[in-house]
N, C-alpha and C positions, 0 to 999 in steps of 0.2 A: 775492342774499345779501349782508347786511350784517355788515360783521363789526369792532368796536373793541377796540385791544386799549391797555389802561392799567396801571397799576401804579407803586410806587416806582424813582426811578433808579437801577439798573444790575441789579435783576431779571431781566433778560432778555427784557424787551419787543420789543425789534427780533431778535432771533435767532428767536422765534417768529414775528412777523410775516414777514419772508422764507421761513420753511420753509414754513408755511402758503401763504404766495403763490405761491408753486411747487408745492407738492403738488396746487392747484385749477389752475394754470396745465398741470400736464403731465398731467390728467385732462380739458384741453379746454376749462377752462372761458376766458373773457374775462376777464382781471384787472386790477384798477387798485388801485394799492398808493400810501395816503397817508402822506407824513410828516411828522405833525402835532408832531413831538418837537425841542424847541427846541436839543437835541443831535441833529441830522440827522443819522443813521448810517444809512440804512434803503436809500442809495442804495450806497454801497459794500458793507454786509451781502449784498446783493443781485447785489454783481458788476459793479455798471454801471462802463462805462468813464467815465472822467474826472470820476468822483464828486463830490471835491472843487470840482467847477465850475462845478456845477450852482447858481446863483439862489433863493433862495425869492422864491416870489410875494409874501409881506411885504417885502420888502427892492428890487422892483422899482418905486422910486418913480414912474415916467413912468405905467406900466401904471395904478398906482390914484390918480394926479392924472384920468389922461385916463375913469376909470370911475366914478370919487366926483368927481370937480370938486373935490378939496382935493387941497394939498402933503402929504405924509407929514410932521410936524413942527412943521407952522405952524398956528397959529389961526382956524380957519376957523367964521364962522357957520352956515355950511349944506355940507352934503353929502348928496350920495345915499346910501341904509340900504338902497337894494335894485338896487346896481346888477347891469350885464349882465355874466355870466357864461358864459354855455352856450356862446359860443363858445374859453371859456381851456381846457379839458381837451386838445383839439387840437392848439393852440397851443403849450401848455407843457410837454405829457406828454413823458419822454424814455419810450423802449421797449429791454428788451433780455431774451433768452432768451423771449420771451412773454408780459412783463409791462409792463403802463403804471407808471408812477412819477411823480408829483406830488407836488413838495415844497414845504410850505405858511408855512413858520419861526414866527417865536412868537407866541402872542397877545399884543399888550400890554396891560398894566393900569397902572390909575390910580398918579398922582404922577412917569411917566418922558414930560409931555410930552403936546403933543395927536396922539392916535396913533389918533383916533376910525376915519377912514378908511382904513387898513388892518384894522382890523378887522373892519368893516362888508365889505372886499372878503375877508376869508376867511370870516366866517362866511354868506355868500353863494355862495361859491363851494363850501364843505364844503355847506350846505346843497342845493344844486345837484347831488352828487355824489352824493350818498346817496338823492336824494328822485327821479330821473330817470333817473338814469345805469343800462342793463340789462346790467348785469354784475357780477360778484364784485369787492366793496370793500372793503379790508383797511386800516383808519385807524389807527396805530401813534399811538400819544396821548407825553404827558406824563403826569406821576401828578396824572392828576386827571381833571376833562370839560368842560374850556371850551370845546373845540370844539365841543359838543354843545348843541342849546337842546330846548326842549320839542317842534319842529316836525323835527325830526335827532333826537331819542330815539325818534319812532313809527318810524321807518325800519330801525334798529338791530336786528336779527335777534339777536344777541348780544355783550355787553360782558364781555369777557373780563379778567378781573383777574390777571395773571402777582404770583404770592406765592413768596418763598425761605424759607427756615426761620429767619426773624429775626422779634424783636419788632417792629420799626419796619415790617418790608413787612406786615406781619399787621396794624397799624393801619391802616396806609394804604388797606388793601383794604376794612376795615369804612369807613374816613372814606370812600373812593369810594363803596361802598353806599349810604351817605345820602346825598350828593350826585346817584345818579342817581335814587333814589328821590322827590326835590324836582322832578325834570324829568319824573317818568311811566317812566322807563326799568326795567324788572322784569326784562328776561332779561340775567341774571346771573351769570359762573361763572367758578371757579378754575382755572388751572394751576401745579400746584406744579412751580418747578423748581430746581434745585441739590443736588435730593436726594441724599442719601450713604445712607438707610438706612431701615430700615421705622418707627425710631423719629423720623424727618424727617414720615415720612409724615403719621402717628399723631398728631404735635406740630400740625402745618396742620391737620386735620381736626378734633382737638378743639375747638381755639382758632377756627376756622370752623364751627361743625355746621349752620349755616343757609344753605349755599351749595351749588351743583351744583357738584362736582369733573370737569373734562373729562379728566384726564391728570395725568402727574407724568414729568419731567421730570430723570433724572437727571444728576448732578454729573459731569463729564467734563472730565480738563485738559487735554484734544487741542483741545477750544475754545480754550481759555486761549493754548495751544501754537499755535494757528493766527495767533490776532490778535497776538502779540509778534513771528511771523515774517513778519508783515504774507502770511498766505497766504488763499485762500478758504476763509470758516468752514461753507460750507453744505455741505460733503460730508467734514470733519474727522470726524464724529462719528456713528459708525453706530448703536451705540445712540440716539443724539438723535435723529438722524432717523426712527428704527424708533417710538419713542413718540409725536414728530410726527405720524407716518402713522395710530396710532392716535388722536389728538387730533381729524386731520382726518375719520374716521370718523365719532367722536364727535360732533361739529359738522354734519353731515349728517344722522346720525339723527336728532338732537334737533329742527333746524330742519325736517326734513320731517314728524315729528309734529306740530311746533307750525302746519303748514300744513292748513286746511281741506282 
């Protein structure tokens, strides 16, 4: 099971991805949790010790000199577009509570520089993850799907659009739409979170009516309350977690339907 999860920044994209990661992880499954969010929160969210110390594989120059044969930075005529990867999940995955963790840093894009081969080693290495890897894959994105190319869209069991009850995350989730739409990617669904009330709900659904709704996600300030007392957010919130568990229900049924 593939599972991306995207949306606008500070929606609550990574607080889902960890619940979720855990909820598959203490049901047995194999987990490998990517953070593909150029705000890397996914590993502290998660609990892991010494969070902030953790490397992204974009930022490990030597690693993608020695696998693209280019400098990260420098103008390079040639490099490798497909180099070896299948041995970095090993190498680089931290583990903790029963979860893999792979933190990937940003894509770069044109005008900051020739940044061609670090790219070339993530989207090699995401494409590696998703197309081989036999276990539950949880890709915590940016708002958007660069990660993702048309050959990592067939893999993708569901792309998950975390939506609050604002005008801008409700754009963002139709601009995602059409952007996975261009890559072949069709399973598609909302989780509404920040809710305060049935008319939060009401306001997402109208303003979406061509989307699958996994769950909704109520407004809860013991979150809030967690992260300013620098405490752990993933058991702040029992309602949270109670709606998580049915999200992660939901995410089961639908993919085992959509299974021959």
């Amino acid at each position: 099971m593939k599972i991306a999860i995207s949306g606008k920044g500070g929606v609550g994209k990574t607080i889902l991805a960890s619940l979720l990661s855990r909820a598959f992880a203490q049901s047995g499954y194999s987990v490998l949790a990517i953070d593909a969010d150029p705000d890397a929160n996914l590993a502290a969210t998660l609990g892991f010790p010494n969070a902030d110390q953790i490397t992204p594989i974009s930022e490990m120059s030597s690693l993608i000199e020695e696998r693209t044969g280019a400098r990260p930075g420098q103008i390079a005529s040639y490099f490798k577009l497909n180099p070896k990867v299948d041995d970095l999940p090993e190498r680089y995955c931290q583990e903790s509570n029963g979860i893999k963790l792979m933190v990937m840093g940003r894509i770069k894009r044109g005008g900051t520089g020739c940044y061609c081969p670090e790219n070339a080693l993530l989207q090699a290495l995401i494409t590696h993850l998703l197309l081989t890897r036999d276990e539950v894959v949880i890709l915590d994105m940016e708002a958007g799907i660069e990660h993702l190319g048309r050959a990592t869209a067939k893999a993708v069991d569901k792309l998950i659009v975390v939506v609050e009850p604002s005008r801008r995350s409700i754009e963002t989730a139709l601009r995602i739409k059409e952007l996975a739409k261009d890559i072949g990617l069709q399973n598609i669904a909302i989780v509404g979170n920040k809710i305060r009330s049935q008319s939060d709900r009401e306001s997402l659904t109208s303003s979406l009516p061509n989307f699958e709704f996994l769950g909704f996600i109520p407004y809860d300030q013991a979150i809030i309350d967690a992260d300013l007392a620098n405490l752990p957010l993933l058991d702040s919130s029992q309602q949270i977690n109670n709606e998580v568990g049915n999200i992660y229900q939901a995410l089961l049924s639908t993919i085992k339907q959509s299974t021959p």
